[in-house]
N, C-alpha and C positions, 0 to 999 in steps of 0.2 A: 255505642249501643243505643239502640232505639228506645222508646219508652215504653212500648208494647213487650219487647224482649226483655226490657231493665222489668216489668213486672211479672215476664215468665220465666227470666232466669236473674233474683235479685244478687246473688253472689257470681252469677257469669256459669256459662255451660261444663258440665266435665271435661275434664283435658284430664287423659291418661298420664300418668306421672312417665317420663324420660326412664327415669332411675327409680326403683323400688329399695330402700335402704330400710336399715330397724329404725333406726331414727324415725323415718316415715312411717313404718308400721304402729309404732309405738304411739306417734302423733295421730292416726287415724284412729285406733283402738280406743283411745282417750276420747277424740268426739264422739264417739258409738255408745262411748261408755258412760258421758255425761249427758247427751243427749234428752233420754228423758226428764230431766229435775229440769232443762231450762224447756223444754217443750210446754212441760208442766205449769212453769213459771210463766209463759205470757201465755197459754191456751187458759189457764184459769182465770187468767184478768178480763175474758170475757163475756157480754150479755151473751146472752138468746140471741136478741135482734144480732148482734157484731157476728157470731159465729154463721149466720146465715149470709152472711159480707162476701162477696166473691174479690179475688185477690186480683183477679185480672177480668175484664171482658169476655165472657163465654168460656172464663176458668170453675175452678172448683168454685165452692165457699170454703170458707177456714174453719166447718165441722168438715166437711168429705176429706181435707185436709188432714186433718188430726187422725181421723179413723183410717185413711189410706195410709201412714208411714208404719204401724204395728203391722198393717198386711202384707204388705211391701217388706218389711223388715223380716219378717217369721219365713216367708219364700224364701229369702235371702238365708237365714237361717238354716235351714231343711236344706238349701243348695250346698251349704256348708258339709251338713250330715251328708250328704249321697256321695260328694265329692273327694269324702274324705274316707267314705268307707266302698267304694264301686271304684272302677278304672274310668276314667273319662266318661260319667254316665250323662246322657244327655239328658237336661231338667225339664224342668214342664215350665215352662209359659204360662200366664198368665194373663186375663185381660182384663187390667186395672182401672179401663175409663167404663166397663162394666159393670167393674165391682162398687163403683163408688157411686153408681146407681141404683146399685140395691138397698132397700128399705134400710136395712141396720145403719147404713149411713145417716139418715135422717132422724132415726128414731131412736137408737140407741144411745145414753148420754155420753156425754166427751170421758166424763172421767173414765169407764168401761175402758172405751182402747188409751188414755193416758196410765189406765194400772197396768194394763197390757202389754202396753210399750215399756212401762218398768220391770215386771216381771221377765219379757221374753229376754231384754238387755241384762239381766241378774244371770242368765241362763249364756246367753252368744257371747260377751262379753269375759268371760273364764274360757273357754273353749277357745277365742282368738288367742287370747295369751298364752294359752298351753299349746299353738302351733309351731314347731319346726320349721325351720328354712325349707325341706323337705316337704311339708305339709302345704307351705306356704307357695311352694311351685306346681303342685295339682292342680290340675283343669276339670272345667266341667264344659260340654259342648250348649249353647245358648242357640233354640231350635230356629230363633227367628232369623238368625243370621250363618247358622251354621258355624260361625268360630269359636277355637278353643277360648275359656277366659279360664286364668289362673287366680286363684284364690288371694293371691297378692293384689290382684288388681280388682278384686271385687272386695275388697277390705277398702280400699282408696275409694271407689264406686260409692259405697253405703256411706262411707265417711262423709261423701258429698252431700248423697242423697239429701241424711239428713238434716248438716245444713242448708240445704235448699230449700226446702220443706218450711223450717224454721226462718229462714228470712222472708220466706210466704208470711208468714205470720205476723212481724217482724213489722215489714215493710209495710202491710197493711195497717197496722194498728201505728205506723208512724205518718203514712199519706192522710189517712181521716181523723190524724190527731186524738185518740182517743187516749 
């Protein structure tokens, strides 16, 4: 891997899992579920100046960052809800290198979306566990590409997400030695 990719993908790109098992579900639901306390944990160890740090070359900074995985995560969430109560409803898309242009990115402080991100995971986080095998084989259609994604595999999805996110962070705060 390159070092441009090592700093836009620091744990490596999604790879859809082969085999969807509980085991794996259980292990996914678990990062989703502990996620925020360790987001928490190195998003606070930072200044002002550090969170205005861009993690890659013409990447976020590590606020857009922090603020993008609660938005990203609540979509996610709400795709859960339609999914699970609609037949294959197609979701809404979003555009995320837009959202994270908007002002509240900048200006609103970290902790804001770090209670966010605790609260909404207090909420999605009971709701996975309370899924069926049943539950867990419902799709929802994803507009940008038109394919079904089953809920099994967008449980793996998030699971990544936010460790990717978090190695954003992660990695930065280990390259500039802070």
């Amino acid at each position: 891997m390159n070092s441009l990719e090592q700093l836009r993908y620091p744990i490596g790109r999604f790879r859809r899992p082969e085999q969807i098992t509980s085991k794996g579900i259980e292990y996914w639901i678990g990062q989703i579920e502990t996620l925020p306390a360790r987001f928490r944990n190195i998003a606070e160890s930072l200044s002002e100046e550090q969170l205005d740090t861009r993690y890659r070359p013409e990447g976020w900074t590590l606020r857009q960052v922090i603020h993008h995985v609660p938005d990203s995560h609540v979509n996610s969430y709400i795709r859960f809800k339609w999914t699970l109560t609609e037949d294959k409803p197609t979701i809404k898309a979003y555009n995320e290198v837009a959202w994270a242009e908007l002002q509240d990115y900048s200006s609103v402080p970290i902790e804001t979306s770090l209670n966010f991100l605790e609260i909404l995971h207090a909420r999605w986080v009971p709701l996975l566990k309370s899924l069926s095998e049943q539950d867990l084989a419902k799709t929802f259609i994803h507009p940008e590409h038109g394919k079904e994604v089953a809920l099994n595999i967008n449980i793996a999805l998030y699971a990544w997400h936010g460790e990717h996110h978090l190695g954003h962070l992660a990695q930065t705060v280990q390259l500039n030695k802070w």
